[in-house]
Rosetta silent file (secondary structure, phi, psi, omega in degrees, C-alpha in Angstrom):
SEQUENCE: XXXXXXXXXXXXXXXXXXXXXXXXXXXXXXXXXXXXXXXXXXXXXXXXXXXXXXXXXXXXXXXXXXXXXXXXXXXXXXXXXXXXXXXXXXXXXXXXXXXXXXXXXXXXXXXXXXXXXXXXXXXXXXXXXXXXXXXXXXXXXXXXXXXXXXXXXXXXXXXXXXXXXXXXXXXXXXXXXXXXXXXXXXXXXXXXXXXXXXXXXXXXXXXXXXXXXXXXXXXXXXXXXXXXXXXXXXXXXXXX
SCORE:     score description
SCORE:     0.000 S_00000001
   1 L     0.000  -48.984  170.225 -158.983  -10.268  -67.858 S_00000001
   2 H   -47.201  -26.077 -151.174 -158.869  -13.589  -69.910 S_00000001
   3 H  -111.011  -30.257  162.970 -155.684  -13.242  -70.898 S_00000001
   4 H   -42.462  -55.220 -160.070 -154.238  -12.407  -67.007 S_00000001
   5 H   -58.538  -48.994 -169.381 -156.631  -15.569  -65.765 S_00000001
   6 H   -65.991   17.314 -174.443 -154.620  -17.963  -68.454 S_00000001
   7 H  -128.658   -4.823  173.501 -151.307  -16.962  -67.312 S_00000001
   8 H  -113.718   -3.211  157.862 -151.829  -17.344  -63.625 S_00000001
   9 H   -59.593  -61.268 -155.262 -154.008  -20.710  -64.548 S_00000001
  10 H   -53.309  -63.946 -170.202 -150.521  -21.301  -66.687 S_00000001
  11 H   -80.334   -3.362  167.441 -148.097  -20.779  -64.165 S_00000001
  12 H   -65.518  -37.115 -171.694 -150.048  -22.573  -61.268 S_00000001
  13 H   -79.989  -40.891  167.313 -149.810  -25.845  -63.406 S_00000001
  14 H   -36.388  -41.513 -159.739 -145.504  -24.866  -64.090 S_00000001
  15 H   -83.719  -12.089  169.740 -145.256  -24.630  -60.571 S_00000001
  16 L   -98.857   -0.559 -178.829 -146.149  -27.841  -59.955 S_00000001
  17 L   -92.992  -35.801  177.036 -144.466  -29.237  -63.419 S_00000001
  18 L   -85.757    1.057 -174.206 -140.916  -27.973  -62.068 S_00000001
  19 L   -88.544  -40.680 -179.204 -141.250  -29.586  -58.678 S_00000001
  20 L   -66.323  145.888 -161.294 -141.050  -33.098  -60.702 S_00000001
  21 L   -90.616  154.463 -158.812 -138.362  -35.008  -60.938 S_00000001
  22 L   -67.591  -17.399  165.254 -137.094  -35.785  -64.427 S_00000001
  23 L   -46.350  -72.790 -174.797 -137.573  -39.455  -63.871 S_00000001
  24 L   -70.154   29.760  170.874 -140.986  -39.266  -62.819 S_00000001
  25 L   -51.388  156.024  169.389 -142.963  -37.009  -65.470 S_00000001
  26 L  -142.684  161.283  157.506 -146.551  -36.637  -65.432 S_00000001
  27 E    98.026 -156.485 -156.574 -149.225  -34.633  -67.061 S_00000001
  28 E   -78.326  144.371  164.243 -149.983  -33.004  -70.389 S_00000001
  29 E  -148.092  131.912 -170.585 -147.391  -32.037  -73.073 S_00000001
  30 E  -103.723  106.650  172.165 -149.205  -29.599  -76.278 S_00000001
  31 E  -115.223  104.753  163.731 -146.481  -29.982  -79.101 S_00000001
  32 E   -45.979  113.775 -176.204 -147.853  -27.373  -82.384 S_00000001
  33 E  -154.691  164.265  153.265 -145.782  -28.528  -85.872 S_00000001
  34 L   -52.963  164.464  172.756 -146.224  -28.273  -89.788 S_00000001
  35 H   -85.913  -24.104  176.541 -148.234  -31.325  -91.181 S_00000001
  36 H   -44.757  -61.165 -175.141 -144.233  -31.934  -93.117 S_00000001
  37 H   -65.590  -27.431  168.519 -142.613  -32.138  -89.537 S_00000001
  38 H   -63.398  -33.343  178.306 -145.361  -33.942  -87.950 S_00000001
  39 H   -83.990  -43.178 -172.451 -144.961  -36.442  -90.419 S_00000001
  40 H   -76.916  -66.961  146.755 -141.451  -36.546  -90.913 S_00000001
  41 L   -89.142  -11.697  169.852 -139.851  -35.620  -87.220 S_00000001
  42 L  -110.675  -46.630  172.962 -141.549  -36.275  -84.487 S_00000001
  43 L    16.899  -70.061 -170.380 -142.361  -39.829  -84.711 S_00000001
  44 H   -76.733  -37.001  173.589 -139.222  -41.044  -83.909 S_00000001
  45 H   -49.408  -76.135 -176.962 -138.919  -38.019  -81.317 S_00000001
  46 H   -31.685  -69.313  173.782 -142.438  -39.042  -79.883 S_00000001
  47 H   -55.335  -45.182  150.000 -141.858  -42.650  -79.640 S_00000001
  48 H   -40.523  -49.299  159.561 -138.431  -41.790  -77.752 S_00000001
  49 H   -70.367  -23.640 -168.050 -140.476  -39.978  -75.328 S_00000001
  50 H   -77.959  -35.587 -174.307 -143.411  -41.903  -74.931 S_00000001
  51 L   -77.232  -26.698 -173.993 -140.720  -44.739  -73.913 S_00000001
  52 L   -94.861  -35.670 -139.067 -138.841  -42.696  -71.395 S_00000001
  53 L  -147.936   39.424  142.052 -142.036  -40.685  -69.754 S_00000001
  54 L     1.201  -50.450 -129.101 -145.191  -43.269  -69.718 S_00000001
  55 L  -115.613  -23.126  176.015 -146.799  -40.841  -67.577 S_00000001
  56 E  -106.494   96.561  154.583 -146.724  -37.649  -69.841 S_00000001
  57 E   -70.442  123.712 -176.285 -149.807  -37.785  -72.947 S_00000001
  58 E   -71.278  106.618  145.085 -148.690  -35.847  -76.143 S_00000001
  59 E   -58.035  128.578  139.881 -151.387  -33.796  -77.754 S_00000001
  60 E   -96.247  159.876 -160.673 -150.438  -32.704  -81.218 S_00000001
  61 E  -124.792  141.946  165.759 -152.010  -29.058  -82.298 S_00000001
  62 E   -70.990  119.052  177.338 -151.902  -27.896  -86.055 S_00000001
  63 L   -81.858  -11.383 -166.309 -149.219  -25.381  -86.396 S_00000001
  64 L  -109.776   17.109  157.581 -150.017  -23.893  -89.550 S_00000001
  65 L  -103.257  165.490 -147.658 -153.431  -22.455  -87.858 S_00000001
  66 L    20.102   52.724 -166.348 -153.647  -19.132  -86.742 S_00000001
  67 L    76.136   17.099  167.864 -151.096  -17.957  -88.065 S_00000001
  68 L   135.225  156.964  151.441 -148.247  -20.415  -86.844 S_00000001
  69 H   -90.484    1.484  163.233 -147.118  -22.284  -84.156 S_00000001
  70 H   -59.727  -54.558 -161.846 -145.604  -19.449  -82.223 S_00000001
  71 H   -51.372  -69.793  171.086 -149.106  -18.014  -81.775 S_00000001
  72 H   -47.461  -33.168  150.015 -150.356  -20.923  -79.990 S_00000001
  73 H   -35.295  -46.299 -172.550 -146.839  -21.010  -77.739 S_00000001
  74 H   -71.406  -56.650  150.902 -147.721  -16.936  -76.938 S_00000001
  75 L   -22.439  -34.222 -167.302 -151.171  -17.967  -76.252 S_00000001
  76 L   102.487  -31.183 -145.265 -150.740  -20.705  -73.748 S_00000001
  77 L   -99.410   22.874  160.071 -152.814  -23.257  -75.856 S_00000001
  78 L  -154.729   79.041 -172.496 -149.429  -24.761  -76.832 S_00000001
  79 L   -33.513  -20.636 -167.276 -146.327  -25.937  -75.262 S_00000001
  80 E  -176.765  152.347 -172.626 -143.743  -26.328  -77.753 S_00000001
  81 E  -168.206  128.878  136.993 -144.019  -25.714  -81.851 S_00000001
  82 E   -30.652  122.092 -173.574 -142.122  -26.460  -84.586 S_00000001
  83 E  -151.883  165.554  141.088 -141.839  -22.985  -86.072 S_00000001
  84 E   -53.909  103.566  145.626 -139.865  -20.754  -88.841 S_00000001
  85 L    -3.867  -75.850 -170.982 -137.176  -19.223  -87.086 S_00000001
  86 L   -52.193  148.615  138.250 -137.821  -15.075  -88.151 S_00000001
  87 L    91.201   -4.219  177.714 -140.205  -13.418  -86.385 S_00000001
  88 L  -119.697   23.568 -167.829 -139.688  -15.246  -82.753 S_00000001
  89 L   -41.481  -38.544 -152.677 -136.961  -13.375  -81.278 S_00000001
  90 L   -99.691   19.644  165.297 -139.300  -13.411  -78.196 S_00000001
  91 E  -122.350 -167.147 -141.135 -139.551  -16.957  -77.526 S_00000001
  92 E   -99.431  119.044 -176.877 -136.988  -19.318  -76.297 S_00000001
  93 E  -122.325  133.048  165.293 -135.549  -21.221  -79.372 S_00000001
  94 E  -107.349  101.486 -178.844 -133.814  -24.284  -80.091 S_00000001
  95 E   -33.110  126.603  173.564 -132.366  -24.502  -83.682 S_00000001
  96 L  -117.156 -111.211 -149.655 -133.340  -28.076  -85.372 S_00000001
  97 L  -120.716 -169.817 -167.739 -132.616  -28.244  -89.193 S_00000001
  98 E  -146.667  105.632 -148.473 -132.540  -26.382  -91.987 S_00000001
  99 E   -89.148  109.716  171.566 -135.545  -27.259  -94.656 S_00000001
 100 E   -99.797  140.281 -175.807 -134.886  -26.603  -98.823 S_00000001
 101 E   -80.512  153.456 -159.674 -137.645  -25.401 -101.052 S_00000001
 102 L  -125.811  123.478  171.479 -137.957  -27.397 -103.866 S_00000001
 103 E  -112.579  127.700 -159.630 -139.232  -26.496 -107.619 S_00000001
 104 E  -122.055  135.070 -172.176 -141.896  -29.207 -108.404 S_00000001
 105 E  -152.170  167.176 -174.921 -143.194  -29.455 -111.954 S_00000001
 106 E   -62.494  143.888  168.993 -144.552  -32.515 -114.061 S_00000001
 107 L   -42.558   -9.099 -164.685 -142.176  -35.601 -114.627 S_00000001
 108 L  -101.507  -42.542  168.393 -141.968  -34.722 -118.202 S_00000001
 109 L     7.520  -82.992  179.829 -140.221  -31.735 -117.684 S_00000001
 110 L   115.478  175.197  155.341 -137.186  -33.354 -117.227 S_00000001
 111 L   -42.561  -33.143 -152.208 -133.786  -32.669 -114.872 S_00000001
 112 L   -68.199  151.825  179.303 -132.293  -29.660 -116.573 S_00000001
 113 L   -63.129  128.619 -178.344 -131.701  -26.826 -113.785 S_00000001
 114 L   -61.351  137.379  157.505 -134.606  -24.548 -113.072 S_00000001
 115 L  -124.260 -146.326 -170.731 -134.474  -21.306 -113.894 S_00000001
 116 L   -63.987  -52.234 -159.082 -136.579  -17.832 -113.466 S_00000001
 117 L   -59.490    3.541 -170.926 -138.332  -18.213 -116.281 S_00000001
 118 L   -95.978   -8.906 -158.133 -139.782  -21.566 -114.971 S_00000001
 119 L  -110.801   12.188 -177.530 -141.357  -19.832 -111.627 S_00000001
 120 L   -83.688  -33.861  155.959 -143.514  -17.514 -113.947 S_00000001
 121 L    98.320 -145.411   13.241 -145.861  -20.320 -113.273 S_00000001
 122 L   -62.831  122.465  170.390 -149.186  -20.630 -112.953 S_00000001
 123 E   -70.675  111.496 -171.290 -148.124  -21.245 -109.449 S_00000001
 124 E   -81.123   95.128  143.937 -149.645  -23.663 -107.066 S_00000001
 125 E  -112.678  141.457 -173.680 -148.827  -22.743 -103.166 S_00000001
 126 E   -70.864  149.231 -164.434 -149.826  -24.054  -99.931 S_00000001
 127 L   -62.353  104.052  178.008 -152.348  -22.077  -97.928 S_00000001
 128 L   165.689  170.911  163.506 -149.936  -21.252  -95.076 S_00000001
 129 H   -45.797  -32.684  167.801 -146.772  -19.963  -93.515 S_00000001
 130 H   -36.221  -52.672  171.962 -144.644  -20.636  -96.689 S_00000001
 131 H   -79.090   32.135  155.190 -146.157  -18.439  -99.034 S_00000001
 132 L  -101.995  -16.238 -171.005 -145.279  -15.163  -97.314 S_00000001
 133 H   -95.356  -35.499 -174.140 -141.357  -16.711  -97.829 S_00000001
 134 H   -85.174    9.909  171.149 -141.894  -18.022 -101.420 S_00000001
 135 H  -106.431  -27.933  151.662 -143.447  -14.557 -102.547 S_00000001
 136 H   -63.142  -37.822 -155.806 -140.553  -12.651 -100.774 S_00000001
 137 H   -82.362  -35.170  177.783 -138.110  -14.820 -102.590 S_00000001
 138 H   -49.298  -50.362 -170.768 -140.092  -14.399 -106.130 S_00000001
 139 H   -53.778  -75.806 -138.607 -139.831   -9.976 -105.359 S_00000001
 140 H   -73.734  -31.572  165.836 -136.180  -10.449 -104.253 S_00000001
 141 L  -116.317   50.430  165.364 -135.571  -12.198 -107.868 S_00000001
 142 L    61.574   -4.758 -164.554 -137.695   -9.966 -110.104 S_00000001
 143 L   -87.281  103.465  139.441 -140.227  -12.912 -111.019 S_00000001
 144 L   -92.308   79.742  156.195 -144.159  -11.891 -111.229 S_00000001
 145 L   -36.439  116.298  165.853 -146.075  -15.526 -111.828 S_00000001
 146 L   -46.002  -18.634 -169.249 -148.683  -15.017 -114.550 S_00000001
 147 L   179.394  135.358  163.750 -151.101  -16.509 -111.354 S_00000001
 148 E  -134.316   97.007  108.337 -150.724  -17.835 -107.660 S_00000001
 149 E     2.579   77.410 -149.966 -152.921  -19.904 -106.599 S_00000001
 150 E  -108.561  124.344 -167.720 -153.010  -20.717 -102.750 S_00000001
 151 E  -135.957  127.496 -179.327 -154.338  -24.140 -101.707 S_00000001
 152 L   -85.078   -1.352  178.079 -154.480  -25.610  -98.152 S_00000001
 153 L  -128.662  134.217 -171.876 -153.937  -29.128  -98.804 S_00000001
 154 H   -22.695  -58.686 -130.011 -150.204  -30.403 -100.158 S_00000001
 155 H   -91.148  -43.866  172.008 -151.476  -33.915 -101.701 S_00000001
 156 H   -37.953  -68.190  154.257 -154.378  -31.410 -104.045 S_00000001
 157 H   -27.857  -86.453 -143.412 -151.115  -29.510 -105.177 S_00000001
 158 H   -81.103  -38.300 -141.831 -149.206  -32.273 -106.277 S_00000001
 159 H   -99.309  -30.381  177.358 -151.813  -34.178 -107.962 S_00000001
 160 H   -66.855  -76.759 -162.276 -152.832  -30.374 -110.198 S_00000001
 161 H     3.201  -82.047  168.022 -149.050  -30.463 -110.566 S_00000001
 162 H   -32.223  -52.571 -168.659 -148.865  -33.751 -112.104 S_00000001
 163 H   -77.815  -42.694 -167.766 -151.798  -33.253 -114.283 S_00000001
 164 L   107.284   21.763 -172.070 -150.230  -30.090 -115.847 S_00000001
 165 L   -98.402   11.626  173.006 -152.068  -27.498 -114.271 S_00000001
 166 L   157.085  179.540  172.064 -149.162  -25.311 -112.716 S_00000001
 167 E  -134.146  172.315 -167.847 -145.852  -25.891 -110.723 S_00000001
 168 E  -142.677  177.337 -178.277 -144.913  -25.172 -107.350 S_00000001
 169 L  -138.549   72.437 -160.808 -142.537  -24.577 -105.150 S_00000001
 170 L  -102.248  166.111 -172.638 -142.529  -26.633 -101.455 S_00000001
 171 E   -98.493  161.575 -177.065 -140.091  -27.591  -98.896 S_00000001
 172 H   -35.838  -36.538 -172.320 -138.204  -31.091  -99.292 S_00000001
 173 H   -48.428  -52.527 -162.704 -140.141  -32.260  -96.142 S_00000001
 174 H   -65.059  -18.283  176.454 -143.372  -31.778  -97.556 S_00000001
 175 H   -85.166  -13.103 -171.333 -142.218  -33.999 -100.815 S_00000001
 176 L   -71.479  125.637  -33.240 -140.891  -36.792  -98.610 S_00000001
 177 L   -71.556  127.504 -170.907 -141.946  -39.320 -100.474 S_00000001
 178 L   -78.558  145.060 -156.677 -142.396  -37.557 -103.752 S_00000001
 179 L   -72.834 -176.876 -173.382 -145.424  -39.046 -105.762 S_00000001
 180 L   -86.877  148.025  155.945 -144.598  -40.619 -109.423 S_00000001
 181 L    98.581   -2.523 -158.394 -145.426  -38.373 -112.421 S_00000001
 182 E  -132.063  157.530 -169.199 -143.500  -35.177 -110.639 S_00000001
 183 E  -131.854  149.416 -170.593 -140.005  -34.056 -110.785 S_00000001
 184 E  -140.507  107.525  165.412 -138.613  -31.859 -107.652 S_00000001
 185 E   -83.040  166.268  148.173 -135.637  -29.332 -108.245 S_00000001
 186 L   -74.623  136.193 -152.327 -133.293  -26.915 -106.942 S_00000001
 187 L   -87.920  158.716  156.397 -134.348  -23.564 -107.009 S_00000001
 188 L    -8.059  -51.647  136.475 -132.388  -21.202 -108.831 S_00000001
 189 L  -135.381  158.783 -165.969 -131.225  -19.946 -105.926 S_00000001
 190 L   -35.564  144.863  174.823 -131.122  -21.557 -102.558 S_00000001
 191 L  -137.616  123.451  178.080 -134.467  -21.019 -100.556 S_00000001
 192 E  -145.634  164.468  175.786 -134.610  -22.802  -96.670 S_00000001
 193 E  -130.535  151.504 -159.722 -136.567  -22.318  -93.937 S_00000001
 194 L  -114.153   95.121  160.417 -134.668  -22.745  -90.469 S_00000001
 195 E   -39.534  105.100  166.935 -136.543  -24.813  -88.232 S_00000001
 196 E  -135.116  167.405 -178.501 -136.666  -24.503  -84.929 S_00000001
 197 E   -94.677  139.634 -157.368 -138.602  -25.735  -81.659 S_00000001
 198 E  -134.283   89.208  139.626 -140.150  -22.671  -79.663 S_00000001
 199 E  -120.736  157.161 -179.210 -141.436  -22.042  -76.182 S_00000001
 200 E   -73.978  162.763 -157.668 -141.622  -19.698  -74.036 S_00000001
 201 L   -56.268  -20.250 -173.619 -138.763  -18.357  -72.438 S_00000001
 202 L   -96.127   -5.383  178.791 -139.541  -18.618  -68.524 S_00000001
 203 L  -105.421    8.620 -162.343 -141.198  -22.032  -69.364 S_00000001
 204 L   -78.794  -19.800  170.974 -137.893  -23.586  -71.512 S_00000001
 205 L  -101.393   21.869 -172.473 -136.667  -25.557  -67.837 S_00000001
 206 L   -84.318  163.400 -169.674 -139.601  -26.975  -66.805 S_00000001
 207 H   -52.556  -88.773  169.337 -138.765  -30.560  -66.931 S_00000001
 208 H   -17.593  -52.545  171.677 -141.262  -32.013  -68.946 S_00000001
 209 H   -59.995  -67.531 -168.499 -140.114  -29.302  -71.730 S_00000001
 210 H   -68.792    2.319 -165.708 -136.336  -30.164  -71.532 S_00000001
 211 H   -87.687  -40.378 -154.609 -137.230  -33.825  -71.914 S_00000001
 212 H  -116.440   -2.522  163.335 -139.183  -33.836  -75.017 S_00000001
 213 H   -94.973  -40.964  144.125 -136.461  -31.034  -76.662 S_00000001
 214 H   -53.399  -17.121 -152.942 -133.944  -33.556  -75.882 S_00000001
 215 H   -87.631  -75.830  175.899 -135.807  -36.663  -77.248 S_00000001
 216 H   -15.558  -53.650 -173.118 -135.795  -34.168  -81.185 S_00000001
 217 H   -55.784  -65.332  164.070 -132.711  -33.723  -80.799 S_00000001
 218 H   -25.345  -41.748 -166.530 -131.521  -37.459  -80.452 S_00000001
 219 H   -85.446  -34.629  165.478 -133.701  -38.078  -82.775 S_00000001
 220 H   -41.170  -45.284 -174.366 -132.669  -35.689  -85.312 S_00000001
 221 L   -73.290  -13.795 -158.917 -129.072  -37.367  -84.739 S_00000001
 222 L   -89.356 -162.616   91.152 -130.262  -40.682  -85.012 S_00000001
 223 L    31.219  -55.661  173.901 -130.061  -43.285  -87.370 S_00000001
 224 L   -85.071  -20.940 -177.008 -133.790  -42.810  -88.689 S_00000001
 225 L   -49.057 -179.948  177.245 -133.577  -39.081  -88.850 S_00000001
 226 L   -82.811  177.085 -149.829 -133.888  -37.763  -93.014 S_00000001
 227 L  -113.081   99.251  161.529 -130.941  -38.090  -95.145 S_00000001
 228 L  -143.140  163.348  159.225 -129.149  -34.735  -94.684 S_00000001
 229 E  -126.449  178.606  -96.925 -125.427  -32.479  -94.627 S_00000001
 230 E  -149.651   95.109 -174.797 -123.951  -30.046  -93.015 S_00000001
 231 E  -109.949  -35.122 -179.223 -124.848  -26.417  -94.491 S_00000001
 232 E  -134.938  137.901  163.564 -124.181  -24.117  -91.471 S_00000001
 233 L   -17.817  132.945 -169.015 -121.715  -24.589  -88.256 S_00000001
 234 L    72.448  -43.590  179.035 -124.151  -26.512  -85.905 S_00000001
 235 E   -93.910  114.436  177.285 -127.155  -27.024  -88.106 S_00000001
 236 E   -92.306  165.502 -179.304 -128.169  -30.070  -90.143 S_00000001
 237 E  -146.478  135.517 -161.181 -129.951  -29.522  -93.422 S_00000001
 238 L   -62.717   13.034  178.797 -132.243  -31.226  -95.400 S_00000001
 239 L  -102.949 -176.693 -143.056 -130.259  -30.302  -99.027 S_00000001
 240 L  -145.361    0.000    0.000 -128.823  -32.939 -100.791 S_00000001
């Protein structure tokens, strides 16, 4: 029954969110992200909206609980999320960038090119959607790390890192700015995660929604956006 009552609770408040004209927003907007992308992209997005649409308050929701920010999008309890591409065929998606894992090891290290044998670890990774993609990618190149180690918060990571207690593997976002004492590579072979923004599909034309999917975009494009090129047709990406 709960799950009927939130979807005709859902769509009573749509029906009055598509009657508004795009000038004139009002209400609530739930946007779900990584703590990288939160940090990183919407800001600039955020401020761009806040400036157009006075009238509309942003919530942001932690995306990397309960399993993602699709879940909250399927749920209701989120309008829009930052998300991983796989795995969302069934919501409505608009491609943003394209995110590169990183191999992060102590400053002493040095530059020289990473190889397998460097991912043997002990392995640091955050507690989170990532580490189901950076444990496929280990399988898919033969590498079983002496230890993995799963930690929820990034800044914990980098600081064992540093100290000499393991290496890691994270995406560029999450490194933006990277702290002193640590050196951040290219992985052996390419690793990305393809960002996109996610709601659902019968709710992707509500106003309010196309408003704040344009402001990312712009902002992606703009001036302030991260320092990226052009790895696939359409898609910018965060490798360097």
């Amino acid at each position: 029954m709960l799950v009927h009552a939130r979807a005709a609770v859902q769509a009573a408040g749509d029906a009055l969110l598509a009657a508004q004209e795009a000038t004139q927003l009002r209400g609530t907007l739930r946007v779900a992200s990584f703590r990288s992308t939160a940090t990183h992209l919407l800001p600039p997005a955020l401020a761009a909206f806040r400036a157009r649409h006075p009238g509309v308050t942003v919530h942001l929701l932690d995306g990397e609980a309960v399993g993602g920010g699709e879940v909250l999008v399927r749920r209701g309890q989120a309008d829009v999320a930052i998300v991983i591409e796989e795995g969302c065929l069934d919501l409505r998606l608009t491609p943003l960038l394209l995110d590169e894992y990183l191999f992060v090891a102590p400053a002493r290290r040095g530059a020289h090119p990473v190889t397998l044998e460097d991912l043997m670890g002990p392995l640091l990774l955050t507690l989170g959607t990532c580490t189901p993609r950076v444990r496929s990618y280990l399988r898919r190149c033969g590498v079983q790390p002496e230890s993995v180690t799963e930690i929820a918060d990034d800044s914990v990571i980098l600081g064992m890192v540093a100290h000499g207690l393991g290496v890691s593997v994270m995406p560029r976002l999450a490194l933006t700015p990277l702290p002193s004492g640590l050196v951040a590579l290219p992985m052996p072979e390419p690793l990305l995660r393809p960002l996109a923004l996610a709601t659902l599909p019968h709710r992707a034309n509500l106003p309010v929604l196309r408003a704040f999917t344009d402001a990312l975009l712009e902002a992606l494009r703009g001036p302030g956006a991260p320092e990226r090129v052009s790895a696939l047709p359409g898609r910018p990406s965060l490798l360097h």
